[in-house]
Every structure is written in C-alpha cells, then in structure tokens.
N, C-alpha and C positions, 0 to 999 in steps of 0.2 A: 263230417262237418264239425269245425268248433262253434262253440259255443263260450259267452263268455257271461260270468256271473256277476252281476253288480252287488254283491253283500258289501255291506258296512257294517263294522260297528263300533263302539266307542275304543275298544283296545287297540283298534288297528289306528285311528285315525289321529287318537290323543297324543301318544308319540311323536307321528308325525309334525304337528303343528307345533309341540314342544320343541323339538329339532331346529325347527324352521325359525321361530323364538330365539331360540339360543343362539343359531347362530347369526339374525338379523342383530341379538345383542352385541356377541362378539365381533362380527363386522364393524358395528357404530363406533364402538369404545375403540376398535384398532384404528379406524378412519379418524375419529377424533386424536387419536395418539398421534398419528403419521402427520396433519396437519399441524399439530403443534412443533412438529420438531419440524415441518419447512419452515414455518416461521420464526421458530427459534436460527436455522441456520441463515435465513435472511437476514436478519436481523447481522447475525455475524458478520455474513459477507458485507454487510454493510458495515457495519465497523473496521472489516480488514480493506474495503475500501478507500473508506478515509485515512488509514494508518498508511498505506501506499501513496497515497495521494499525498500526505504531510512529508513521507521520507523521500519523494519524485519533487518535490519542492527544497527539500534540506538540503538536496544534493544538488540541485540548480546553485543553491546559494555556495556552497558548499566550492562548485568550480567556481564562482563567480569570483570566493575568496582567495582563491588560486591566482588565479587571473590577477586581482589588483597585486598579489603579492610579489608575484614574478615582476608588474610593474615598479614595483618599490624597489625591487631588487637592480633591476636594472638602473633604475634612478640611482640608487643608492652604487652600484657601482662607479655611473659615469661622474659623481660626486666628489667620488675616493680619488679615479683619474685627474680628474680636475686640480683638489688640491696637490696630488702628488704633481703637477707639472705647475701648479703655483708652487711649492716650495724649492722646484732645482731652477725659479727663474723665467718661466716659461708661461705664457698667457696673458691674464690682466696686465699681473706687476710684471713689471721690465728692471733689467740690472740699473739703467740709467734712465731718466726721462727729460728725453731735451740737454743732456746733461747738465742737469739740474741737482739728480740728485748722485753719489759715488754708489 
C-alpha cells in the first residue's frame, strides 16, 4: 500500500513560491514589452497607410496629367496642321476672294 506523506517545510516551499514570483515577474515585463511594440507597429502601419494612400492619390493625379497632356498634344498637333494648310492656301484664307483680292 502507498502511503503518502504531507511534510512541509520552509526550504522546500520558499523556492518554490520564489520561482513562481519570478517568473509572474518576467511574464509582466515580457507582456508589457510585446504590447508596446504592437502598438508601436500600429501606429506604423498607420503611418505606412497614409503614405499609400497619399502616393494611390499622386498617381491618380499623376495619370490625370498624362491625360491632359496627350490632349495638348493632340491640340497642339492639329494646330500645326492647320497653319501649315493656311500657309500653302488652304482653309480660312483663299488665294482670291470674290476676286477681290490677286
């Protein structure tokens, strides 16, 4: 038959409770660490948030200024057309009008 003995005494138990101490400390101070550094990376990711958000904006603008350019461009060509068939004669001015003028 076992038997089992309940002895205590202070050397077995003071350890113990030191242990448990210690590492209830080292637990707090690690949980305290780990929660500062989510919230330091929050805090990041929110920063890197808005920074995507300002350069998803830059580049909206960005085509936008594409876009008018190519429109200039194309103005700007059919401009050039334009006077080059006003200068051989062609369009507004006429060689004669009414013959009016040589």
């Amino acid at each position: 038959m076992l038997t089992w003995e309940w002895n205590f005494n202070l050397g077995t138990i003071l350890p113990l409770i030191f242990a448990a101490g210690v590492f209830y400390a080292i637990t707090k101070t690690d949980m305290k660490a780990l929660k500062d550094n989510v919230v330091d990376i929050k805090a990041t990711l929110l920063r890197q948030s808005e920074t995507i958000a300002q350069i998803a904006v830059q580049k909206s603008q960005i085509e936008n200024h594409y876009a008018q350019l190519a429109e200039v461009q194309k103005a700007q060509r059919l401009l050039d057309q334009r006077l080059y068939d006003l200068s051989r004669g062609r369009g507004f001015i006429k060689e004669t009008i009414d013959g009016e003028y040589k």
